[in-house]
N, C-alpha and C positions, 0 to 999 in steps of 0.2 A: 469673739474678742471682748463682746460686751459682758461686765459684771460690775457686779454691787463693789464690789473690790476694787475695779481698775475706777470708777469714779470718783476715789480719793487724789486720783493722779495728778488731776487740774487744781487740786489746793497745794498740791507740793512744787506746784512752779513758783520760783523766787520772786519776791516780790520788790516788787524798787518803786519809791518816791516819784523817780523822773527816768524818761526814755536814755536805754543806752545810746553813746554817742560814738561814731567814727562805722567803719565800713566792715565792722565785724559782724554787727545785727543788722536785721532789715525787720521793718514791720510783714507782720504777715496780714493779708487784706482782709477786710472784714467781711467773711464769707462763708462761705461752707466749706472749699477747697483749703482754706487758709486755717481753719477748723480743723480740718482734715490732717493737713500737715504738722499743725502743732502737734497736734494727739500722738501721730505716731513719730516725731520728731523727740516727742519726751522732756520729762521734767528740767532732763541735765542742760537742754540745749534750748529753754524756753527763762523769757522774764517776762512776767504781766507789772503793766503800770497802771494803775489808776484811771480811769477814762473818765473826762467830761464831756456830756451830751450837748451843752452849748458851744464847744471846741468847736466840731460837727458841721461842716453845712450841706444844705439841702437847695437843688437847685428844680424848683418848679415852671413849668412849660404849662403853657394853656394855650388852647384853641377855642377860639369864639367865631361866630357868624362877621364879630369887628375886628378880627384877629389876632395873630400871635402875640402872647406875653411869654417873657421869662425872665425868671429874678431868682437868686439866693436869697435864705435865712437862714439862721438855727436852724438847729435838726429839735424835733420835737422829745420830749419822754416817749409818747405814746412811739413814734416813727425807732424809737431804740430798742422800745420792748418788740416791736414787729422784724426788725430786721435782727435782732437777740432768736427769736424765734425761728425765722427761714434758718440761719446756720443750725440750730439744732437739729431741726427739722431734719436737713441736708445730713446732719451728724449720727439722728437716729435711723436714718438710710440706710447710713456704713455701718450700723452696728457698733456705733462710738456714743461712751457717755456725752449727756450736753455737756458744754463749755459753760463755764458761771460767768454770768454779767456782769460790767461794771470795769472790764479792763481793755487795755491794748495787751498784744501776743509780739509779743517781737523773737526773733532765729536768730540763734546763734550759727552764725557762716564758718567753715573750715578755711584756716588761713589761704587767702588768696584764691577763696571760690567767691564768684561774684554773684549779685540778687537774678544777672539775667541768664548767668549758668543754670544757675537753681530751677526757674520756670522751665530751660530749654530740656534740660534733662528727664524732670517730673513729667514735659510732656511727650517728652519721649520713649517711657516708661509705661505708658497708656498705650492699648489697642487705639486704632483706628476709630474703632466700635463702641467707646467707653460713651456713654453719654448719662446715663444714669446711675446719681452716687451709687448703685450696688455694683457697677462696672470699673470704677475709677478705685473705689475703696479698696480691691482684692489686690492692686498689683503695689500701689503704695503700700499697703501692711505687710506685703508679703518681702518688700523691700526690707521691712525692718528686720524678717527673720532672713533670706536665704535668697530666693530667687535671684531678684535681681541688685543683692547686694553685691554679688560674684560680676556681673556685667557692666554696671554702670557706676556712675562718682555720687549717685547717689546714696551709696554702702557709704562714702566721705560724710556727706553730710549729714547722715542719720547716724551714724555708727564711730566715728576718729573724730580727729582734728588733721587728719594728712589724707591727703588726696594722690588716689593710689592710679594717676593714671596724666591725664596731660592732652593737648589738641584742645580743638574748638568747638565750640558744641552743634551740635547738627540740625538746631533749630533757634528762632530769635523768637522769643515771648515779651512783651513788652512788659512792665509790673503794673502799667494801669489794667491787661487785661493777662492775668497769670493763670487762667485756667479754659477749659473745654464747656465747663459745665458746670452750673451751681448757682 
């Protein structure tokens, strides 16, 4: 899947000023799973906004012999290029170009699929077994072409704006922790 070619894909995501608003987009998390999903989600169904690193925060734990502290601040530059890094990382796993830095990823949602369909679905999409991006990347890509576009509402939100099917989804992912692995 990977080529010099499909690495143009992530400059032709639309770009916007400021985050879309209402319950059509959701952010996708800043991660390698979230990576993952943009990439094969595609340009049509992606907007990158501008990202600040001071936006950011970071919440540090210490233990000492006098003990615990924990406090937020800023997220650092340096702490952006590292976690910029593990998603690629994660990215060149799957055999996906990196993601270029410097933005938020936000999805575009198929009328009336909601953010915690979305997790429930993707992870039910996944063997059992997925734990390593080379396990989790096959059944998501493969979503985009065939497999499990025919079976699940994730053929909706990769592929339509209608949602070819209906009921509850058969697992609750919460969107602080949307993924298996990564």
């Amino acid at each position: 899947m990977n080529s010099r070619s499909d690495a143009g894909r992530w400059d032709n995501v639309p770009l916007s000023p400021t985050p879309p608003t209402g319950d059509e987009y959701v952010e996708l998390p800043e991660n390698g799973w979230g990576g993952l999903l943009g990439w094969c989600a595609g340009p049509a169904r992606l907007v990158r906004v501008p990202d600040q690193v001071e936006a950011h925060t970071t919440r540090v734990f210490c233990s000492s012999p006098a003990g615990d502290e924990q406090y937020s601040r800023p997220r650092t530059q340096e702490e952006q290029v590292d976690i910029d890094a593990d998603i690629n990382g994660y990215l060149h796993d799957c055999d996906v170009p990196a993601r270029p830095a410097g933005y938020r990823w936000f999805l575009r949602l198929p009328g009336g699929y909601s953010e915690d369909r979305l997790w429930a679905d993707l992870n039910a999409a996944l063997p059992s077994s997925a734990i390593h991006p080379a396990d989790i990347a096959p059944p998501i890509q493969r979503s985009r072409a065939e497999d499990l576009l025919r079976q699940r509402a994730l053929a909706a939100l990769l592929e339509s704006d209608r949602f070819p099917g209906g009921g509850a989804p058969t697992a609750h992912v919460t969107p602080a922790s949307p993924h298996r692995a990564g």
